[in-house]
C-alpha positions in Angstrom: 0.0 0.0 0.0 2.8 2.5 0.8 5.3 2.8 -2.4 8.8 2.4 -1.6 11.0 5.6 -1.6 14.1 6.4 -3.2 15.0 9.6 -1.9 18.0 11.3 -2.1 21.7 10.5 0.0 23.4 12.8 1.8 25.8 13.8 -0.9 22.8 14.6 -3.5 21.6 16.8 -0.7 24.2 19.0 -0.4 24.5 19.5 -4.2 21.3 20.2 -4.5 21.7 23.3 -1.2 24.2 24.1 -3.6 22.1 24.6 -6.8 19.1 25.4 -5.1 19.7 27.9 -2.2 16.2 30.3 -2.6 13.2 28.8 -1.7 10.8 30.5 -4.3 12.7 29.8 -7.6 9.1 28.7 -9.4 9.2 25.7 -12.3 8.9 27.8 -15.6 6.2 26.4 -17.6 8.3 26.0 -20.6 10.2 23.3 -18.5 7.3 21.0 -18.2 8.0 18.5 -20.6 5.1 17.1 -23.2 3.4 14.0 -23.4 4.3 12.8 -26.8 1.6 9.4 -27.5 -0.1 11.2 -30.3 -1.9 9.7 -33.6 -0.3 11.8 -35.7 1.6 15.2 -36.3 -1.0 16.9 -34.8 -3.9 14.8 -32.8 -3.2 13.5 -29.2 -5.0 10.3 -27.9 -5.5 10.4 -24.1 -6.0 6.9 -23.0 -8.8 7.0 -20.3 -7.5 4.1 -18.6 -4.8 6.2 -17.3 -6.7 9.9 -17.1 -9.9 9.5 -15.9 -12.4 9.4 -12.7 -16.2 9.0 -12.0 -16.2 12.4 -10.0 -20.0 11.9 -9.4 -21.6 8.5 -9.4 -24.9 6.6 -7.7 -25.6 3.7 -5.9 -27.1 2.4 -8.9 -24.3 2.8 -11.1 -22.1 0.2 -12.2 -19.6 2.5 -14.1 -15.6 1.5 -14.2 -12.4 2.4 -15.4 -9.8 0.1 -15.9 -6.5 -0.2 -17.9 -8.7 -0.2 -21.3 -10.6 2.8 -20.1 -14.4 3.5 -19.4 -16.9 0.7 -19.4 -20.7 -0.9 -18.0 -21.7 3.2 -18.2 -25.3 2.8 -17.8 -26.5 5.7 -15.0 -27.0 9.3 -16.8 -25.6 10.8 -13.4 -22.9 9.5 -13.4 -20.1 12.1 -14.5 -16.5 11.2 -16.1 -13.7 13.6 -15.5 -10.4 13.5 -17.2 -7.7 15.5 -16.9 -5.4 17.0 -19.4 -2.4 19.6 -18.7 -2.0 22.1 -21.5 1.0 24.4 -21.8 -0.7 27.0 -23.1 -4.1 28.2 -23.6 -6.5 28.4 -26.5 -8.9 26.5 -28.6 -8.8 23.2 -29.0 -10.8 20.1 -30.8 -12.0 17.2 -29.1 -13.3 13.7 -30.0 -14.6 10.5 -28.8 -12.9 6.8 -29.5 -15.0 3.8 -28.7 -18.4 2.3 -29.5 -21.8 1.5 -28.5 -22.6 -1.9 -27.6 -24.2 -4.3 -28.7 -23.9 -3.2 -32.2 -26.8 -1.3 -33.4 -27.6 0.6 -30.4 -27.0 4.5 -30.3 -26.6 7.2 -27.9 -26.0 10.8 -27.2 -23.6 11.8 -24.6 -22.5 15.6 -22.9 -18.8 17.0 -23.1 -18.1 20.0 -21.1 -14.9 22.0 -20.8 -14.4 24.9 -18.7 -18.5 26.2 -18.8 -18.9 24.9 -22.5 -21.2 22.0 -23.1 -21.7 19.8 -26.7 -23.9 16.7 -27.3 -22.4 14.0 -29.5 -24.1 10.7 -31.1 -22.1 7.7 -31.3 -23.1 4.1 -32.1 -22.6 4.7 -36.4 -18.8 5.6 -36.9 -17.6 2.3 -38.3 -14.0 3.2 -37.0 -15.2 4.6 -33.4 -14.3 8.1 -33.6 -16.6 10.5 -32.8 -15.7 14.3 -33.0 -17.5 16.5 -30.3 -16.3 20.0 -31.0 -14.6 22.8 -30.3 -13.6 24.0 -26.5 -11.1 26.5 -24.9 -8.9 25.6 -22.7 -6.5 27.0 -20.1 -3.1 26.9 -19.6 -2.5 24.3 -16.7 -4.8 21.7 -16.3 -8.7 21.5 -17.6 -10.9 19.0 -16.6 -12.7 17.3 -19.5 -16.6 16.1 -18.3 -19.0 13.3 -19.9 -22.4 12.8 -18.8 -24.7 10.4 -20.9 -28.0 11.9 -22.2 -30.0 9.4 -23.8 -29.1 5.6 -25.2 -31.4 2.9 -27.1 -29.7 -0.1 -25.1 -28.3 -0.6 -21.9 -24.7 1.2 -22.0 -23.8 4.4 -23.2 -20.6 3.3 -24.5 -17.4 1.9 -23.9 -14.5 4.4 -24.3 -10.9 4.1 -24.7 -9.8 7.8 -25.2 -10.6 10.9 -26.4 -8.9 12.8 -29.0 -7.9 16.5 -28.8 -5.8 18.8 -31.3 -6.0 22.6 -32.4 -3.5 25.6 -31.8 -4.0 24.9 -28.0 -1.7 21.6 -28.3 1.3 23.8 -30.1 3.0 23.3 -26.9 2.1 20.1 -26.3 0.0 18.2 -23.4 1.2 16.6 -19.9 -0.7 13.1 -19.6 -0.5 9.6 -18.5 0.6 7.5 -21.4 2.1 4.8 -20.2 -0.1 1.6 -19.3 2.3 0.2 -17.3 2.0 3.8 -14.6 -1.7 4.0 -15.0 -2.1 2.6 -11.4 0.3 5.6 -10.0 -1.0 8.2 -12.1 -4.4 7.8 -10.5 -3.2 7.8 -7.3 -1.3 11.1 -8.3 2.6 12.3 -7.5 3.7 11.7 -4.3 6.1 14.4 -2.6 8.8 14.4 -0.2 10.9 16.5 2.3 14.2 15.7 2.6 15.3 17.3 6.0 19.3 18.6 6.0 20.6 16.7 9.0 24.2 18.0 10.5 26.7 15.7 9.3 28.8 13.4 11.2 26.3 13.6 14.5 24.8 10.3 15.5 20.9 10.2 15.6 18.9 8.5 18.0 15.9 10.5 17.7 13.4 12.3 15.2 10.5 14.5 16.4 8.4 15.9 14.0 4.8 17.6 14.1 1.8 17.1 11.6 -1.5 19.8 10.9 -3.4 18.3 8.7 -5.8 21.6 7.6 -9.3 21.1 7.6 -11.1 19.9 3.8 -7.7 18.3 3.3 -7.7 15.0 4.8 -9.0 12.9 2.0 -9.8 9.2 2.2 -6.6 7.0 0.8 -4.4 10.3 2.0 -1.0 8.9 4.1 0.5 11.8 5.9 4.7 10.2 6.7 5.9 12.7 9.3 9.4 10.9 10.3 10.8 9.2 7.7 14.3 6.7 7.7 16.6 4.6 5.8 14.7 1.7 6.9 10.8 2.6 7.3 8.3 5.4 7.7 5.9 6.5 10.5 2.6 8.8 10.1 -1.1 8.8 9.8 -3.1 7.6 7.0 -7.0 7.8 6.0 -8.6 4.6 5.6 -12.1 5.2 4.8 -15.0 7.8 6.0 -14.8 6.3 9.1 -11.4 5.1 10.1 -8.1 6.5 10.5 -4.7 4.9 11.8 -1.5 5.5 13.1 0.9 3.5 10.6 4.4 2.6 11.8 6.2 0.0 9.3 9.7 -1.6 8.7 11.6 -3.2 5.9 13.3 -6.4 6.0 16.9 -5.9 4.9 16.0 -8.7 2.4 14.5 -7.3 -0.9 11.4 -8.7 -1.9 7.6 -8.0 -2.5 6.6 -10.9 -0.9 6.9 -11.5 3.2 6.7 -15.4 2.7 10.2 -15.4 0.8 12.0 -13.6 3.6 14.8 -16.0 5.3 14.0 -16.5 9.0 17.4 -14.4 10.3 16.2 -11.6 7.8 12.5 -11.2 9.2 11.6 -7.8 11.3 11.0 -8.8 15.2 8.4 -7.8 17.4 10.3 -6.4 20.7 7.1 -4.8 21.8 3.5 -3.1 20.7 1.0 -0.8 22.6 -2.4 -1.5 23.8 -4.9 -1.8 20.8 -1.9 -2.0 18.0 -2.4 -4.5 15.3 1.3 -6.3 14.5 2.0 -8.2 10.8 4.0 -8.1 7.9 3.3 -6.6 4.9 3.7 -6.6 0.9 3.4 -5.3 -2.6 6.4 -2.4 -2.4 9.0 -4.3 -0.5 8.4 -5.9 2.6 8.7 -5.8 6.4 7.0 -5.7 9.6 3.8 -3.7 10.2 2.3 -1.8 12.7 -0.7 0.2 13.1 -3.4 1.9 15.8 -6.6 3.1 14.5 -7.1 6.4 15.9 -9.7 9.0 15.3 -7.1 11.9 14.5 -8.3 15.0 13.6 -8.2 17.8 10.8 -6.8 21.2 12.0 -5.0 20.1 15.2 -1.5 19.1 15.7 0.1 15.4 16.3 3.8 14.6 17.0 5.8 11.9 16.1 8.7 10.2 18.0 11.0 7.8 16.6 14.2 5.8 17.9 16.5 4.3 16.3 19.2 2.5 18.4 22.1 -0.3 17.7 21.6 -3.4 19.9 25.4 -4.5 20.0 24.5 -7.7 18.3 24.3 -6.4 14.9 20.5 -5.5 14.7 19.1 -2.0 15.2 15.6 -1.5 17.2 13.7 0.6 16.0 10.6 2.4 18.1 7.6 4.9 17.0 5.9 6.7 19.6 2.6 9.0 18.8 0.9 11.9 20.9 -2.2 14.4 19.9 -4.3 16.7 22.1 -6.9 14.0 22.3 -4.4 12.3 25.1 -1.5 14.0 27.6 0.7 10.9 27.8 2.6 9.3 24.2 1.6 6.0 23.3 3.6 3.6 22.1 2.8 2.0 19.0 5.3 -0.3 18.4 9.1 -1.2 18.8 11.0 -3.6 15.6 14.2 -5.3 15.9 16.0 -5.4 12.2 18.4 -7.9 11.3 21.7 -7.4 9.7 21.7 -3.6 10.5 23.8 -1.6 12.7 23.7 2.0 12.4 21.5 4.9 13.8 18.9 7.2 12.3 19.4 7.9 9.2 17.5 9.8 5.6 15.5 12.0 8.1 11.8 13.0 5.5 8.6 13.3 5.4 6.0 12.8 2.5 2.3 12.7 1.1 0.6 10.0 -0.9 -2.4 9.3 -2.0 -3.2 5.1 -2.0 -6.5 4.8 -3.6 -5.9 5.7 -7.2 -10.1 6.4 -7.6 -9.4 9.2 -5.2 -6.6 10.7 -7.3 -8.8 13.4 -8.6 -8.6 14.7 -4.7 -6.6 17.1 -2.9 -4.5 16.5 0.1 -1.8 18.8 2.0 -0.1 19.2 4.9 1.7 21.3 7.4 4.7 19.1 8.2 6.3 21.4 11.9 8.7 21.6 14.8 11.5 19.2 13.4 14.5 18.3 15.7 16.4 15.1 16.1 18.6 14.4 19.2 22.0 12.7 18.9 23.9 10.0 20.9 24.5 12.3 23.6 21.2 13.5 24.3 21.6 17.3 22.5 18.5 18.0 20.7 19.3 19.9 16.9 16.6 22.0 15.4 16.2 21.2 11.8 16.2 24.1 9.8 15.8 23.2 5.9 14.5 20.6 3.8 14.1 19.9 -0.1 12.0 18.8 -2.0 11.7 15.9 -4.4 9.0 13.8 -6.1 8.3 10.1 -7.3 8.9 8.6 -11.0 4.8 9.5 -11.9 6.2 13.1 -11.4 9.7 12.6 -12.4 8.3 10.6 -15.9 6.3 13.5 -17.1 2.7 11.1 -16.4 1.2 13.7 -13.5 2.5 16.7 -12.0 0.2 18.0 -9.5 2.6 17.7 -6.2 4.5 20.0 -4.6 5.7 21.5 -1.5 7.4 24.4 0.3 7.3 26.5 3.5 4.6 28.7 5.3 4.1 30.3 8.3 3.8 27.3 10.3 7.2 25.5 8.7 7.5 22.9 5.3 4.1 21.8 3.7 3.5 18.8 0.6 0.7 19.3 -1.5 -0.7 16.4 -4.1 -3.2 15.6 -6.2 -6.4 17.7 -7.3 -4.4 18.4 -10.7 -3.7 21.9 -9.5 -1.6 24.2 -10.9 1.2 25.4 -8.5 4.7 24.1 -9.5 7.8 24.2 -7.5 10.7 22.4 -9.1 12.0 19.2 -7.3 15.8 20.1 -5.7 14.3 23.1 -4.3 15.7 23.3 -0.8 13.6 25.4 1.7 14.6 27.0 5.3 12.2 27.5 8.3 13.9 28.3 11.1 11.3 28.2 14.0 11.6 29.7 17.2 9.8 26.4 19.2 12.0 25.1 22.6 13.3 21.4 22.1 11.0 18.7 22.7 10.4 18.8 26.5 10.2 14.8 26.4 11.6 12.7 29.5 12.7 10.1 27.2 13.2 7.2 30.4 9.4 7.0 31.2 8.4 6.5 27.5 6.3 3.3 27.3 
């Protein structure tokens, strides 16, 4: 459920502090670069499979979208959205590809773009395209909208992509192409802060804080407050009505499935806190798994504490801790022991994901605060900049709706939405906040 990172070593952050010391230096537009699956010189095909969302559906409809796009459209209120980014405005044409089935049956369907609606019949083009019209577009991107009318039979259609050209696509277009990334591009970009650590001091501890503004707190969000070589700690959303506290480990041994992990290369349970659930998981490598559910809030703050310590034997254990205004005492969610490593904390970041790619089409951001880590000999260090960086759906040009910076409160991520504010990756960012170290007496810590 949580993709694997590859973030940045310490090295590649201190070249990028190097190229990158402002923390405003906005991504030109000219340096987005274009999708290029087109049909010919001058007509791009947007595959829907890759693009697309019901943004409004009912209990009665059966709509989907898989891989090969839109099908079983039956409900008339049922509304498909897809999302194209343009690099500069004007007009542009758009079409239909599919067909009506069974063969025979007609029906008329609604494109809107930007406050301009057109009806198109389909069911008789013997080769499935079916032009719609004309539309203006924006630069950035528009959302596309189909809504069926009327049909003879039982389905509106089954669609594969639509087709758009005109002097709007000059510049080219910014959309998933790829079949193989279809599943990440509808989950969105996912974003990252990479904090700047002193070198050469050893860690023992993050702390790090989380605001989740209100309206922003999506279901399939996963808000990663502290971040490490070797696993990730946060809150997610899990569904309208639960919400956990997610704490999770690799195994040193790569694989995406737990049952192939050797017995002296499986994470170990030291300890858990009342109510935590304890397993392994799969998928995007694997490890062991922990995780409260938690009624956390939107608009207050939650801190995160993390440990990482040698054992002497070879191992490190590793221990997440997790405190909110709901509660005056931390509570332990759970403590890991992980073979075959012996070193402290280290890759101190934070991120924002989306893992529900039918709730890709929804914003999600964060206020990521108050970040210090405390050495070996018990010296907290405020941490005073971070950059930021973004995953291969970003970095391959398939989606680019995730960024991040600093506010008044400290860093923030931002993803999905398909907004329009760009910050280039390598940006590095300094908040230096005036909050006292964590007044934490780390000895009576469950």
């Amino acid at each position: 459920m949580i993709k694997k990172l590859t973030l940045p070593n310490v090295g590649t952050l201190i070249l990028l502090s190097v190229l990158a010391m402002t923390s405003c230096a906005k991504q030109n537009l000219g340096s987005v670069k274009p999708t290029t699956q087109m049909e010919n010189d001058s007509t791009y095909l947007v595959p829907l499979g890759g693009n697309s969302y019901l943004t409004k559906n009912s209990d009665k409809s059966s709509a989907v979208i898989t891989n090969a796009g839109l099908g079983n459209w039956t409900d008339g209120e049922s509304v498909i959205s897809t999302y194209v980014y343009f690099k500069q405005a004007g007009k542009v044409t758009i079409g239909l590809r599919g067909q009506v089935l069974p063969a025979g049956n007609t029906s008329t369907v609604k494109v809107a773009v930007n406050g301009t609606e057109k009806t198109v019949d389909l069911g008789k083009a013997a080769n499935g395209a079916y032009p719609v019209g004309e539309f203006t577009v924006t630069t950035g991107y528009n959302k596309i909208n189909m809504q069926g009318v009327s049909k003879t039979g039982g389905y509106f259609a089954d669609l594969q992509q639509l087709s758009i050209s005109g002097p709007a696509t000059a510049g080219g277009l910014v959309f998933s192409d790829r079949e193989n990334m279809y599943y990440w591009s509808r989950r969105g970009p996912s974003c990252h802060l990479n904090y700047d650590v002193p070198q050469g001091e050893e860690i023992s501890y993050y702390y790090s804080e989380i605001e989740v503004p209100e309206g922003q707190d999506a279901v399939g969000s996963y808000f990663m407050a502290n971040g490490f070589g070797e696993g990730y700690f946060g809150f997610q959303v899990n569904s309208p009505t639960e919400r956990r506290v997610l704490f999770s480990v690799w195994s040193p041994y790569e694989t995406d499935k737990p049952g192939e992990i050797p017995d002296d290369y499986k994470i170990v349970l030291n300890k858990k806190g009342p109510n935590v659930y304890t397993g392994e998981f799969g998928n995007e490598g694997s490890g062991g798994q922990s995780y409260l559910k938690y009624n956390w809030k939107a608009g207050a703050t939650y801190k995160f504490l993390l440990k990482g310590q040698p054992d002497g034997k070879g191992n490190t254990d590793y221990t997440a801790w997790f405190s909110g205004p709901e509660q005056a005492n931390w509570l332990l969610i759970a403590s890991f022991k992980r073979p075959h490593t012996d070193k402290n904390l280290t890759r101190f970041h934070s991120f924002l994901e989306n893992f529900i790619p039918n709730n890709g089409h929804l914003g999600r951001s964060a206020n990521y605060k108050n970040q210090w880590v405390r050495n070996k000999s018990g010296n907290w260090i405020k941490v005073k900049s971070a950059s930021l960086s973004v995953d291969d759906t970003y970095r391959s040009n398939q989606r680019i709706d995730a960024t991040g910076g600093k506010n008044d409160k400290g860093f923030f991520l931002k993803n999905g939405g398909f907004f329009n504010e760009i910050e280039k990756p390598g940006t590095v960012f300094t908040f230096e906040h005036s909050n006292p170290a964590p007044a934490i007496d780390i000895n009576a810590l469950p």
